[in-house]
gemmi code that builds the backbone of each chain (N, CA, C; Angstrom):
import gemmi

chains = {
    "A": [
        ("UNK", (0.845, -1.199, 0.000), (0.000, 0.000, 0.000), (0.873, 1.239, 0.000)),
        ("UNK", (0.423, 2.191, -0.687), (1.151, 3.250, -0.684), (1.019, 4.198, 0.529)),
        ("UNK", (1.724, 5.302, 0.735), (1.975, 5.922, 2.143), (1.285, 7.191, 1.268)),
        ("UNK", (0.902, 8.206, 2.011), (0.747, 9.756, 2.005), (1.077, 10.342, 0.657)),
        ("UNK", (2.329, 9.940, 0.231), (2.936, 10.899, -0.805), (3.133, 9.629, -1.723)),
        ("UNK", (2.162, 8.539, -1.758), (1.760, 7.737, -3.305), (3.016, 6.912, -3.237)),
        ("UNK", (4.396, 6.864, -2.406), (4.964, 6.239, -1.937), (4.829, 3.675, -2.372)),
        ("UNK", (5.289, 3.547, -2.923), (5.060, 1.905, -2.066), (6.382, 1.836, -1.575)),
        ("UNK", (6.469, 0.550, -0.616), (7.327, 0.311, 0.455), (7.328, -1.178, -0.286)),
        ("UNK", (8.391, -1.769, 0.376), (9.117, -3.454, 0.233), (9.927, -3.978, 1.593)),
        ("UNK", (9.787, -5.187, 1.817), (10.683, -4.808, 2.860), (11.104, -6.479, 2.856)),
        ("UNK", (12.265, -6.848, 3.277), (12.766, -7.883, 3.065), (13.920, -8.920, 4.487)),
        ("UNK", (13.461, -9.799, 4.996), (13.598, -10.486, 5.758), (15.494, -11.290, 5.547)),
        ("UNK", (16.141, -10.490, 6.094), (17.281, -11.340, 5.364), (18.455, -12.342, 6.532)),
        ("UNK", (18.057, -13.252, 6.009), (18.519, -14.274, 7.279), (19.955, -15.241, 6.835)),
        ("UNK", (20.036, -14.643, 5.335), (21.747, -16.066, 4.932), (23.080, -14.826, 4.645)),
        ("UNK", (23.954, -15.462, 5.234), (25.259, -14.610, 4.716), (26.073, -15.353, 3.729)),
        ("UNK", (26.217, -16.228, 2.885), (26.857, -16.583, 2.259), (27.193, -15.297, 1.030)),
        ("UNK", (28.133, -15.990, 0.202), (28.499, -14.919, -0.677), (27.250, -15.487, -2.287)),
        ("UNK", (26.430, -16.748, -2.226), (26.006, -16.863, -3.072), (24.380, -16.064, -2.474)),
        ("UNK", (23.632, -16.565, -1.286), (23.046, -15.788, -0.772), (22.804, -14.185, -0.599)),
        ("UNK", (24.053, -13.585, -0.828), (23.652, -12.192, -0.343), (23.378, -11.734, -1.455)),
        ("UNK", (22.932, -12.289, -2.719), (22.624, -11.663, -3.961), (21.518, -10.965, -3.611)),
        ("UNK", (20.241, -11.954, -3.854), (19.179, -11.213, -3.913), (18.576, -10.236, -3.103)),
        ("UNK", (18.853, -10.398, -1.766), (17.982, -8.999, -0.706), (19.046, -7.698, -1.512)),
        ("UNK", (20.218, -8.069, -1.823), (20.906, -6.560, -2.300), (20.333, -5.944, -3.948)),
        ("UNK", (20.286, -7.091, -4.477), (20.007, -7.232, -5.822), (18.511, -6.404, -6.043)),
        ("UNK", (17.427, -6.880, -5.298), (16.317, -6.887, -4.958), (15.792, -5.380, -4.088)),
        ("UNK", (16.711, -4.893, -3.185), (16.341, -3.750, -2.627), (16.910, -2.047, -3.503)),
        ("UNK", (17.868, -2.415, -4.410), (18.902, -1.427, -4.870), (17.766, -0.998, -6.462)),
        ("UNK", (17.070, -2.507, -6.765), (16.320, -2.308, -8.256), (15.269, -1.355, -7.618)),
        ("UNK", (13.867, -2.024, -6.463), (13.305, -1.207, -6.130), (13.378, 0.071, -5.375)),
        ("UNK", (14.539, 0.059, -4.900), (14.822, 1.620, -4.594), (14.864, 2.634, -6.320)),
        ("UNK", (15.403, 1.883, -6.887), (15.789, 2.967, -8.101), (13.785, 2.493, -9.461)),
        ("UNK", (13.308, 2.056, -8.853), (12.022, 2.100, -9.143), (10.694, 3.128, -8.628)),
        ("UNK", (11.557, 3.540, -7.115), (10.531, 4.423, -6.822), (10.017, 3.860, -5.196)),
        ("UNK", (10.737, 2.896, -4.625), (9.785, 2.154, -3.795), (10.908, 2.411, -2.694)),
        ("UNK", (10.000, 2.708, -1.315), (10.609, 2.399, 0.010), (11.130, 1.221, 0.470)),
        ("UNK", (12.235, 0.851, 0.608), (12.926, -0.507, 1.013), (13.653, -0.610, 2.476)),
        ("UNK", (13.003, -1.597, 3.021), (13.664, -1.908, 4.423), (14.313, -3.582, 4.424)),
        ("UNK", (15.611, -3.537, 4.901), (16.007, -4.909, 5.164), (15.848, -5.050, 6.341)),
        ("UNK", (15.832, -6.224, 6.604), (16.113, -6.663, 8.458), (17.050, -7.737, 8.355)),
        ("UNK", (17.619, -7.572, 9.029), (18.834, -8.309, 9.188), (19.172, -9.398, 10.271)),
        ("UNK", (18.913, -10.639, 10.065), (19.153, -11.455, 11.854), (19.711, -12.884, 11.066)),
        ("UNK", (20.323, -13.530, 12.095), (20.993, -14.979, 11.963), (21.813, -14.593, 11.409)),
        ("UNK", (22.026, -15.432, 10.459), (23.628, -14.828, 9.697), (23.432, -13.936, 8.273)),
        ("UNK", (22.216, -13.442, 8.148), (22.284, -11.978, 7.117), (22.884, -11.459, 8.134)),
        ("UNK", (22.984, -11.130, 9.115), (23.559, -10.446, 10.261), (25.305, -9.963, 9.616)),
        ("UNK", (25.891, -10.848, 9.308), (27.135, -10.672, 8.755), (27.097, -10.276, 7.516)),
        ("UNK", (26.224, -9.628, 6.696), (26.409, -8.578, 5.500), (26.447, -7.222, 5.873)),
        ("UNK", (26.039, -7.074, 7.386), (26.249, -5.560, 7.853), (27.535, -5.088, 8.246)),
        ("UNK", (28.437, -5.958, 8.553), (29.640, -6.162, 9.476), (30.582, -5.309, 8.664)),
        ("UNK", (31.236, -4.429, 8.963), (32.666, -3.397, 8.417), (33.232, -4.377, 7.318)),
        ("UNK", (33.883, -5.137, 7.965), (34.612, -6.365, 7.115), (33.844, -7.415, 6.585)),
        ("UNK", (33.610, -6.914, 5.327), (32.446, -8.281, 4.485), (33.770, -9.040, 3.997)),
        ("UNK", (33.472, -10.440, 4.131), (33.970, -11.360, 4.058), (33.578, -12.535, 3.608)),
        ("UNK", (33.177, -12.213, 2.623), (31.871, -13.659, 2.294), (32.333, -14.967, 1.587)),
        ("UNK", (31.736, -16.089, 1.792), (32.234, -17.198, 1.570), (31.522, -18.344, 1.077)),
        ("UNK", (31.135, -19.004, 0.137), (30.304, -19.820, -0.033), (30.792, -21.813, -0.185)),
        ("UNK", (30.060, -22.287, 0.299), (30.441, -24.188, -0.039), (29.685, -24.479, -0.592)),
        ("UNK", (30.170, -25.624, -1.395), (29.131, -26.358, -2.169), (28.589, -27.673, -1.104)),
        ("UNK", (28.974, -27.463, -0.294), (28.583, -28.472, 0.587), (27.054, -28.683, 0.949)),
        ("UNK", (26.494, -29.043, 0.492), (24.597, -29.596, 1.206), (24.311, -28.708, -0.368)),
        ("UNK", (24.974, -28.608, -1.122), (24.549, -27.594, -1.936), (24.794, -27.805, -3.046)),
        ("UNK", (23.784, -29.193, -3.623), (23.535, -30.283, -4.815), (23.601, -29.129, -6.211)),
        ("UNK", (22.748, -27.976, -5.836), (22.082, -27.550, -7.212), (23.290, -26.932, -7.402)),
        ("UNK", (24.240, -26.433, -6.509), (25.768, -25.817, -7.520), (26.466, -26.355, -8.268)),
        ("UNK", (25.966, -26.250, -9.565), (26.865, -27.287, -10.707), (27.481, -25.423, -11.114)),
        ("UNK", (29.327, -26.023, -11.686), (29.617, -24.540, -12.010), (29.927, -25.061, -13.345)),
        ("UNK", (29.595, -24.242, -14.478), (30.298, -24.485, -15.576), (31.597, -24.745, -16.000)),
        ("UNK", (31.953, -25.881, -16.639), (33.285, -26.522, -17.019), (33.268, -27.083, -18.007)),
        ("UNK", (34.469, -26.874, -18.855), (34.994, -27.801, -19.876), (33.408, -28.135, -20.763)),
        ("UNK", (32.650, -27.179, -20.876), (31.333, -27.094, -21.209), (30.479, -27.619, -21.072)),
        ("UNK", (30.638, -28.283, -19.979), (29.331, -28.742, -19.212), (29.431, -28.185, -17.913)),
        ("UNK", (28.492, -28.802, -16.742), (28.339, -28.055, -15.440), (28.694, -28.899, -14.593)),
        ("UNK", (29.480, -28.869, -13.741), (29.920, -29.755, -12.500), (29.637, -29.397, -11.552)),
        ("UNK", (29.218, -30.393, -10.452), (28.807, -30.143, -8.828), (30.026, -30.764, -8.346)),
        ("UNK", (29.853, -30.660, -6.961), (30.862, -31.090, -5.961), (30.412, -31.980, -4.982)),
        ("UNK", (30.933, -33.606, -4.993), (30.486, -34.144, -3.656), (30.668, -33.589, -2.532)),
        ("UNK", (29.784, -33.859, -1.464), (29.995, -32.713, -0.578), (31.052, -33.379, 0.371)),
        ("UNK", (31.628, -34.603, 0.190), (32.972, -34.934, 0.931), (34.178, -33.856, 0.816)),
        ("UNK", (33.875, -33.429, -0.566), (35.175, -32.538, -0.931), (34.809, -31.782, 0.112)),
        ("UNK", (33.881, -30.819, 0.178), (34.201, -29.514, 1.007), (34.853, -29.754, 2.076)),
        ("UNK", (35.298, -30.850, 2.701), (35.914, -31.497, 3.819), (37.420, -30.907, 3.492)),
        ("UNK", (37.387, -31.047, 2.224), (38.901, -31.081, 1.954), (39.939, -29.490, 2.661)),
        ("UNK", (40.284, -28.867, 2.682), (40.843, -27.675, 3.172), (41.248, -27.048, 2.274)),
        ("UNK", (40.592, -25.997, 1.507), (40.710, -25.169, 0.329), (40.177, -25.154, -0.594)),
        ("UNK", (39.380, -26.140, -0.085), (38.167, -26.381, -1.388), (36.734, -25.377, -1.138)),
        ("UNK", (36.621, -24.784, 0.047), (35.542, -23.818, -0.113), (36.596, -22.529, -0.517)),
        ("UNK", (37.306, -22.105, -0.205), (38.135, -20.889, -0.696), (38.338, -20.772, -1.916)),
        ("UNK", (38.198, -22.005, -2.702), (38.432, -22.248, -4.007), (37.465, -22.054, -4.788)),
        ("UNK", (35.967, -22.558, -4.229), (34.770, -22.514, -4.893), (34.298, -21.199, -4.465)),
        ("UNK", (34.425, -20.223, -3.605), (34.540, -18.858, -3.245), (35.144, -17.748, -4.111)),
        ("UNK", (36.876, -18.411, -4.493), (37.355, -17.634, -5.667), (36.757, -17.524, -6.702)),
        ("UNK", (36.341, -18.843, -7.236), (36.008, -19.301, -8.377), (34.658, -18.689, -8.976)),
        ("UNK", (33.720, -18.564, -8.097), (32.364, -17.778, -8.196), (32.576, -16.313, -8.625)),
        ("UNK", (33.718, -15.585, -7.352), (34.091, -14.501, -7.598), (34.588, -14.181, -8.768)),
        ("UNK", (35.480, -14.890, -9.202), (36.164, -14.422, -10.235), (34.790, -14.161, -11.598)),
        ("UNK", (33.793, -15.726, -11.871), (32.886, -15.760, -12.749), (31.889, -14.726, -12.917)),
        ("UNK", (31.874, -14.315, -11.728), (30.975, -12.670, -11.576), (31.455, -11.671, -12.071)),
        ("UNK", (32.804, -11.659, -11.686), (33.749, -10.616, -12.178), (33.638, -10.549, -13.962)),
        ("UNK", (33.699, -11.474, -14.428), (33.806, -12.282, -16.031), (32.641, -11.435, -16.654)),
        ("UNK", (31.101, -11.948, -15.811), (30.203, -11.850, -16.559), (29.638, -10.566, -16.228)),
        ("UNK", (29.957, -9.396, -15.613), (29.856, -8.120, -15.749), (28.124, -8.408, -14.297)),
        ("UNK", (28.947, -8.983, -13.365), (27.772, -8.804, -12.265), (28.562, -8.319, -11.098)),
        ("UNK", (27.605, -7.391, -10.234), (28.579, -6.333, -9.091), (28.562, -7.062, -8.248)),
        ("UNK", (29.830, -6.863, -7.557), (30.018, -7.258, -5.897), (29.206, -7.481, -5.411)),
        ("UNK", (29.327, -7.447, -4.212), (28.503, -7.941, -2.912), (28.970, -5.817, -2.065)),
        ("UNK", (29.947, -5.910, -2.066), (30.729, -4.493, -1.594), (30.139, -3.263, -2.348)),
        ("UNK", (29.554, -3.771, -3.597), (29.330, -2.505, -4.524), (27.585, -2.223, -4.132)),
        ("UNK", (27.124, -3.527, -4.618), (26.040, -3.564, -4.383), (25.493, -2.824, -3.037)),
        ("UNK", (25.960, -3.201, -1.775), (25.855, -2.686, -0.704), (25.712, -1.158, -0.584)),
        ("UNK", (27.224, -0.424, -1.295), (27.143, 0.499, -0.998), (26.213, 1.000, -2.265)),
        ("UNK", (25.595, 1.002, -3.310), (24.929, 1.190, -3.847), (22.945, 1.538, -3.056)),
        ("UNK", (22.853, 0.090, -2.182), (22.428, -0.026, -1.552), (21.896, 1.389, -0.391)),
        ("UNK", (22.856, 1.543, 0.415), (23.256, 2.742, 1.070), (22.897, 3.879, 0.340)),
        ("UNK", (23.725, 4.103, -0.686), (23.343, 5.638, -1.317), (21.649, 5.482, -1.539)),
        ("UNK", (21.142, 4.684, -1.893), (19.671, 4.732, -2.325), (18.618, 4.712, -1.653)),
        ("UNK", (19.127, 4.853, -0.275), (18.489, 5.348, 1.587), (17.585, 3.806, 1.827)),
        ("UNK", (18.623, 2.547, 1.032), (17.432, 1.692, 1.870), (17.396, 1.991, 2.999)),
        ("UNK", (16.608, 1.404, 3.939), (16.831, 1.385, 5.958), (17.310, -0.261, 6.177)),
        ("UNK", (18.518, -0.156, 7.064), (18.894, -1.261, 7.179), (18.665, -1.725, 8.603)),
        ("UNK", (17.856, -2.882, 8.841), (17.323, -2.600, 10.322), (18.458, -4.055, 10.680)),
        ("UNK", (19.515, -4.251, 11.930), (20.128, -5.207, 12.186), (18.848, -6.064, 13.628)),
        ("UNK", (19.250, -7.173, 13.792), (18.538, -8.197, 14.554), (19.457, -7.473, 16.055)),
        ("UNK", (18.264, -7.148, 17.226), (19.321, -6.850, 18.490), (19.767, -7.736, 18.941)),
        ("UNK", (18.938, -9.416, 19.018), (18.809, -10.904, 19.765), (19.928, -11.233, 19.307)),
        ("UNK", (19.767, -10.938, 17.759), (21.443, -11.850, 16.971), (22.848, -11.336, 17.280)),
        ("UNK", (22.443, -9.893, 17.441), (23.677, -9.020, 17.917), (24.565, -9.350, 19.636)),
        ("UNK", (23.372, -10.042, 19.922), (23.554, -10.115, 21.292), (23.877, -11.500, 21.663)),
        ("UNK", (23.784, -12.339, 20.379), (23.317, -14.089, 20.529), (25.155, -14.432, 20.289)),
        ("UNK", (25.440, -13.651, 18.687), (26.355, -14.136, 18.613), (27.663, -12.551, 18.758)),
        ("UNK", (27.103, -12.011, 19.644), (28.340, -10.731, 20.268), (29.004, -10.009, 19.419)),
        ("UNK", (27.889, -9.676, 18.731), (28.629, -8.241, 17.620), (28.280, -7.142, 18.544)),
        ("UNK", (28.454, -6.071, 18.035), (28.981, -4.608, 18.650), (28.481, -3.843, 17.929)),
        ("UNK", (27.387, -2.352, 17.915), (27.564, -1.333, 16.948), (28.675, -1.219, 16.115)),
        ("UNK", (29.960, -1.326, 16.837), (30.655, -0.883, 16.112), (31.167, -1.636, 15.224)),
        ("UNK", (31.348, -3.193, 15.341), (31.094, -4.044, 14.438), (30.688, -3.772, 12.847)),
        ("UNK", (29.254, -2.700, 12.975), (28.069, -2.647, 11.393), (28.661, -1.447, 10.884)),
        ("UNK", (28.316, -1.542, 9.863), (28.539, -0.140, 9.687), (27.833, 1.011, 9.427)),
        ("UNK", (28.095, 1.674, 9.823), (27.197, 3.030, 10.467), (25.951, 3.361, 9.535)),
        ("UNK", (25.325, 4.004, 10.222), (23.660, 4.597, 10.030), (22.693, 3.559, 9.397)),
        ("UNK", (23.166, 2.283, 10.125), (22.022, 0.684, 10.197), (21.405, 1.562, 11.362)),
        ("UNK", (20.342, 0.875, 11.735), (19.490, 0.852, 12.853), (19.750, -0.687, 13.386)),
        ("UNK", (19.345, -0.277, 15.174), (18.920, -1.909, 15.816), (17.689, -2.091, 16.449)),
        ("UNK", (17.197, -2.983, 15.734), (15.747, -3.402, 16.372), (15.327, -4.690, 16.211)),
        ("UNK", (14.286, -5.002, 16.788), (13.556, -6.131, 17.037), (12.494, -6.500, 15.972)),
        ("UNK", (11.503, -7.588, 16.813), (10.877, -8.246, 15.545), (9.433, -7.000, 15.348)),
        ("UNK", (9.670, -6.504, 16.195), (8.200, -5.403, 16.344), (8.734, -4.363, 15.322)),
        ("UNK", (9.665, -4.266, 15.284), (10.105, -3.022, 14.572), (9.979, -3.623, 12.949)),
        ("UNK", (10.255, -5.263, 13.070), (9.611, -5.498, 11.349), (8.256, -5.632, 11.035)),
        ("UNK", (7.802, -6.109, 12.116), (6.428, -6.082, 11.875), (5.712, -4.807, 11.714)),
        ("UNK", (5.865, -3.731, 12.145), (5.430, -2.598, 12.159), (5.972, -2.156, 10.653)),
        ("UNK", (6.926, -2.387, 9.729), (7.346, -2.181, 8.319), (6.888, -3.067, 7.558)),
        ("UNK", (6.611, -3.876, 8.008), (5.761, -5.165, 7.299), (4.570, -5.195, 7.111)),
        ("UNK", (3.897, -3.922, 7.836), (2.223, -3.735, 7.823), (1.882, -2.821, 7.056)),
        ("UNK", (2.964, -1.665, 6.855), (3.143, -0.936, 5.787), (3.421, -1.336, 4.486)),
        ("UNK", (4.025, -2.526, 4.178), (4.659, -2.502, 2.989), (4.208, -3.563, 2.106)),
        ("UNK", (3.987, -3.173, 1.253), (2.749, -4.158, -0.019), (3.766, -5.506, -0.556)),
        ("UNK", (5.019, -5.459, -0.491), (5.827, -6.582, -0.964), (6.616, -6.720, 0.594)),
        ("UNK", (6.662, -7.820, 1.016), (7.197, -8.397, 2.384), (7.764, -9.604, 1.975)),
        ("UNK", (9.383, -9.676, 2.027), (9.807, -11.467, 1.166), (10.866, -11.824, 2.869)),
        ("UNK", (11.202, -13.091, 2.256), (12.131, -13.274, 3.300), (12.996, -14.328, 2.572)),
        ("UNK", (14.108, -14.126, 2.394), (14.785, -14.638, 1.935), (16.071, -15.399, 2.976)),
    ],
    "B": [
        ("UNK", (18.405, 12.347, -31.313), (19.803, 12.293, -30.216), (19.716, 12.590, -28.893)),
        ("UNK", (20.184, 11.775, -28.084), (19.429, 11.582, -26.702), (20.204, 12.966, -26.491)),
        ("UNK", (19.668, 13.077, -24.706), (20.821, 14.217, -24.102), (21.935, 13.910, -23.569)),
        ("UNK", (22.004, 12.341, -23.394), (22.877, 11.859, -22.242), (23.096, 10.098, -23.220)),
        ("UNK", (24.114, 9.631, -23.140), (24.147, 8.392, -22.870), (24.981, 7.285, -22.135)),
        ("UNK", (24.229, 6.599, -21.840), (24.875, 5.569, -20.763), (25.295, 4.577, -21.070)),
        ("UNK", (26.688, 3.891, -21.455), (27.081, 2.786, -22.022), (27.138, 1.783, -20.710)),
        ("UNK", (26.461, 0.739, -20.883), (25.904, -0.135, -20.005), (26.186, -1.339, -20.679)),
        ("UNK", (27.334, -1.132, -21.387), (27.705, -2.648, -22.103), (28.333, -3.461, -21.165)),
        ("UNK", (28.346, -5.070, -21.329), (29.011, -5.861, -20.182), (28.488, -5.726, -19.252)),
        ("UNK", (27.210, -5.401, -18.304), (27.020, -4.955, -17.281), (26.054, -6.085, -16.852)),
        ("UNK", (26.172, -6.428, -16.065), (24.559, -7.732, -15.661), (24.013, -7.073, -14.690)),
        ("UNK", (22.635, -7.708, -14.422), (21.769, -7.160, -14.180), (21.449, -7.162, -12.092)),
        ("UNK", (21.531, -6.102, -11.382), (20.737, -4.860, -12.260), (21.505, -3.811, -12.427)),
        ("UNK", (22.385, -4.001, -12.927), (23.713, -2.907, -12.749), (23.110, -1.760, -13.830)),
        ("UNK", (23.057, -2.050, -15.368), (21.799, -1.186, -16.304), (20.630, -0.366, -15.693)),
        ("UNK", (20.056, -1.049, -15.546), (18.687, -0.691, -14.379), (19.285, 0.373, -13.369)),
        ("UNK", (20.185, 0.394, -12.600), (20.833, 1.588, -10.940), (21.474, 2.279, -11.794)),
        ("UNK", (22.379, 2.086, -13.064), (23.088, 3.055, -13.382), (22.138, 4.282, -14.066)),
        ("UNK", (21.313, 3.188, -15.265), (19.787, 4.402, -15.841), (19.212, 5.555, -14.833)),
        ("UNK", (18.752, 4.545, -13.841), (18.211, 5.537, -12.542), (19.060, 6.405, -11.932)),
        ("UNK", (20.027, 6.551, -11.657), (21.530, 7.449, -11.321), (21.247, 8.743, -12.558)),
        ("UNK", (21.266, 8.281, -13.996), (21.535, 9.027, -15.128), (20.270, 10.100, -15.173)),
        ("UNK", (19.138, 9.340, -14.984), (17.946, 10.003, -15.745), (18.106, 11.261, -14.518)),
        ("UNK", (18.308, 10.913, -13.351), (18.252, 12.276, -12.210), (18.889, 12.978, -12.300)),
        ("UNK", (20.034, 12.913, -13.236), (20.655, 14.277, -13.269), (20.078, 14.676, -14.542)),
        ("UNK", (18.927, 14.503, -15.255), (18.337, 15.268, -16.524), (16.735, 15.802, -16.221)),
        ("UNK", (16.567, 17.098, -16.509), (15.765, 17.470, -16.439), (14.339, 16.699, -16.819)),
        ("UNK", (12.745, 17.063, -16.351), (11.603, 16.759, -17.051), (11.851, 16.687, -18.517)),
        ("UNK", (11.466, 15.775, -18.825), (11.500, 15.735, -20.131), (12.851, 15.474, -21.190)),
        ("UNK", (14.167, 15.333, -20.254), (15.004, 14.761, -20.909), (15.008, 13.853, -21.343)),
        ("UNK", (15.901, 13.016, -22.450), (16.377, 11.421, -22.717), (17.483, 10.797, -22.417)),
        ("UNK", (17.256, 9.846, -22.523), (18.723, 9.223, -21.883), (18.817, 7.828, -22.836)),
        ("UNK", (19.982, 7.860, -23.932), (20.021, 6.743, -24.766), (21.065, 5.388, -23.472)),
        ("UNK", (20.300, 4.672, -23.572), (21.267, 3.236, -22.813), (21.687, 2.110, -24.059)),
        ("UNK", (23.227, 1.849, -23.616), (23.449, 0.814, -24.469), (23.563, -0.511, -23.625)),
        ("UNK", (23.023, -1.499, -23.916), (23.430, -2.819, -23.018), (23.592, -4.033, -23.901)),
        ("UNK", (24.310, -4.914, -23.097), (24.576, -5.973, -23.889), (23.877, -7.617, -22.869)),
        ("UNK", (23.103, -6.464, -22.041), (22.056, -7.895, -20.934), (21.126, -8.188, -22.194)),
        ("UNK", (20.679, -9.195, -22.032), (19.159, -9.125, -22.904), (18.332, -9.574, -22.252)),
        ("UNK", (18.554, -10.085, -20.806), (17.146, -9.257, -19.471), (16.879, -7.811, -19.591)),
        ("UNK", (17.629, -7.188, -20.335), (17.677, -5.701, -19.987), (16.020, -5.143, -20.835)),
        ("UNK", (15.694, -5.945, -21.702), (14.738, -5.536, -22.719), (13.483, -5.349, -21.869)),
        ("UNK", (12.879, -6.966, -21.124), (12.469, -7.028, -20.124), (12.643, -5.771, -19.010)),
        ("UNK", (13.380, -5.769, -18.438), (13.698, -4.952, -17.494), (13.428, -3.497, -17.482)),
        ("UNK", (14.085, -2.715, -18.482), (13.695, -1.824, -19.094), (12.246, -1.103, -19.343)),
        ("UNK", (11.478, -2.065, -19.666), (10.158, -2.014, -20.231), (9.306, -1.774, -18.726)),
        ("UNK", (9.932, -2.946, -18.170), (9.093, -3.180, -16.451), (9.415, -1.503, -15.579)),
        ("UNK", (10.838, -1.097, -15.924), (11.103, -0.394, -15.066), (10.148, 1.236, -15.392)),
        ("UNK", (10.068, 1.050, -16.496), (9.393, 2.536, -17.107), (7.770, 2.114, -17.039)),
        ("UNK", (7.387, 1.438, -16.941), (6.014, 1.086, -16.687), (5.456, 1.376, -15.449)),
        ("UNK", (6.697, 1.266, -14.390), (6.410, 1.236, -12.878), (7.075, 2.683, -12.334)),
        ("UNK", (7.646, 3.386, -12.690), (8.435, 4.230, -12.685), (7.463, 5.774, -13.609)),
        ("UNK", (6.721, 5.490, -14.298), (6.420, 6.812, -15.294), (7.002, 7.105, -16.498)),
        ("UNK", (8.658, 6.846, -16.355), (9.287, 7.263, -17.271), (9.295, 6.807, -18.436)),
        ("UNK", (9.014, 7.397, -19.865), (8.687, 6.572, -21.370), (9.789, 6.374, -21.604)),
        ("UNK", (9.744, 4.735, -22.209), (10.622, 4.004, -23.112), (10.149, 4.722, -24.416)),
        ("UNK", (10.793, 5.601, -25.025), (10.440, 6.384, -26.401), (11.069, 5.470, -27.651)),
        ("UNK", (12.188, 4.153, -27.303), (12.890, 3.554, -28.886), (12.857, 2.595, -28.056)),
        ("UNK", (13.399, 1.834, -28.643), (14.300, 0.481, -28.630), (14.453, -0.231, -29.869)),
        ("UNK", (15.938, -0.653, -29.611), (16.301, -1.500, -31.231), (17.427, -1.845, -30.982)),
        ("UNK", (17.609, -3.540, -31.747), (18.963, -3.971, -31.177), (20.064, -4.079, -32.466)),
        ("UNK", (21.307, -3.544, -32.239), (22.414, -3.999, -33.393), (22.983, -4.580, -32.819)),
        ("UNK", (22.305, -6.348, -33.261), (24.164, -7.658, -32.834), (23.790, -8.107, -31.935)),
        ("UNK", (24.498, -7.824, -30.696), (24.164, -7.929, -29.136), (24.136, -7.025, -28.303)),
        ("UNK", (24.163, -5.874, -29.245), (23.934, -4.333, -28.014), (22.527, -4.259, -28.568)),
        ("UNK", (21.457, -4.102, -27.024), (20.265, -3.546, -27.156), (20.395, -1.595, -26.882)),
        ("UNK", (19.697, -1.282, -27.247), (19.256, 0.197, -27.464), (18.095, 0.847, -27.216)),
        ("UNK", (17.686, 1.763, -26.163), (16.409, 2.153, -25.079), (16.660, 3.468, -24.907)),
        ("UNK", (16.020, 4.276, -25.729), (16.022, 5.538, -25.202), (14.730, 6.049, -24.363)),
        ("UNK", (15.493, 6.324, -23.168), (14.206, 6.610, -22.150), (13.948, 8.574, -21.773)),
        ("UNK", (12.179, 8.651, -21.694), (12.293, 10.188, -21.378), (12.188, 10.387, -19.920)),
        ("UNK", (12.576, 11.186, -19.572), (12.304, 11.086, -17.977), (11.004, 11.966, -17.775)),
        ("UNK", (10.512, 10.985, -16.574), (8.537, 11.809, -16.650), (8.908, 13.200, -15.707)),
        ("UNK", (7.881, 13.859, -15.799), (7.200, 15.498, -15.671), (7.386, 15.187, -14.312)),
    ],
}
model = gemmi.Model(1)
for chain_id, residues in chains.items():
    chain = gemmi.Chain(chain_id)
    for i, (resn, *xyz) in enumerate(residues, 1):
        res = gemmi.Residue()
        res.name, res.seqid = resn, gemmi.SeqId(i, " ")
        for name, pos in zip(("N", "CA", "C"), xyz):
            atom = gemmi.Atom()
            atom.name, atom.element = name, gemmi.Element(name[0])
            atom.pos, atom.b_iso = gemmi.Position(*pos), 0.0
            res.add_atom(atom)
        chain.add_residue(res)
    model.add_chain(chain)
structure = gemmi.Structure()
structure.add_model(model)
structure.setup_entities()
């Protein structure tokens, strides 16, 4: 529903930090910001760590059948014994990175701050902050911290509500 | 001839889409803004974004694998 000034709102539930994960809530809040629409993330569990100063993101193919990566022109997955191996998620981490890089798709770093300039509101989890001992100073600046009332109360406003 | 254009080649998506929206705000009511891209979600995209947005898709036409969208920015 729209607000006062014809306004719509979105607001998006973001609970995974991986580096294949943090696509879409960034992907997803940066389009409808530049569409016209109010965007709020919330941030708890381990979306929690896309707010953090030092993004550091990392992805396994481990439990994670549907990652076939293109090769030798076909698509390969990874038994998930490998990820056992020691350098084999750093590898499948590079390897993503680099393919993004290739095919003209933005960071995770860009996106973000893209993100930022386009006034999403970034609301962090206080429980998670507190569960697993991050710090304000930890996020980086002008996030907000709040609770589940504080999404629900953006969630009653806002005509698209996802959770990813 | 647009007023502005935005070469948006190589770019995946929605990188076309944030950069357009960046461009068209610095042009007055009623400016254009020619985009070049080489997404071809972008056609899609494009279309969706000016539909929801106000702003007219006034062209489009593709040479090769660069698509071509000249957009006006609304009143």
């Amino acid at each position: 529903m729209a607000d006062s000034s014809g306004t719509r709102s979105m607001s998006i539930i973001v609970t995974k930090g991986t580096l294949d994960w943090a696509y879409p809530p960034f992907i997803l809040s940066t389009t409808a910001a530049a569409m016209g629409l109010n965007v709020t993330l919330f941030f708890t569990f381990y979306g929690l760590s896309l707010l953090l100063k030092n993004l550091d993101l990392k992805m396994s193919p481990l439990g994670n059948p549907a990652m076939k990566m293109p090769m030798m022109g076909g698509h390969m997955g990874m038994p998930n014994v490998m990820s056992m191996i020691p350098g084999v998620d750093a590898g499948a981490t590079a390897m993503m990175k680099n393919m993004m890089q290739k095919k003209g798709v933005a960071s995770i770093p860009d996106l973000r701050a893209l993100a930022i300039e386009s006034d999403v509101r970034m609301i962090a989890c206080q429980m998670t902050m507190d569960l697993f001992e991050y710090t304000p100073e930890d996020m980086i600046p002008g996030i907000e911290i709040g609770g589940a009332a504080s999404y629900i109360e953006v969630a009653t406003q806002s005509e698209i509500n996802l959770f990813i | 001839m647009a007023d502005q254009t935005l070469d948006a080649k190589g770019l995946n998506c929605p990188l076309p889409i944030l950069k357009a929206k960046k461009a068209l705000a610095t042009l007055p009511a009623g400016g254009t803004l020619e985009v070049l891209a080489t997404d071809p979600g972008a056609v899609k995209d494009f279309a969706a974004f000016c539909r929801t947005t106000g702003h007219e898709l006034v062209e489009q036409s593709q040479d090769g694998n660069v698509y071509r969208f000249v957009l006006r920015r609304k009143a």
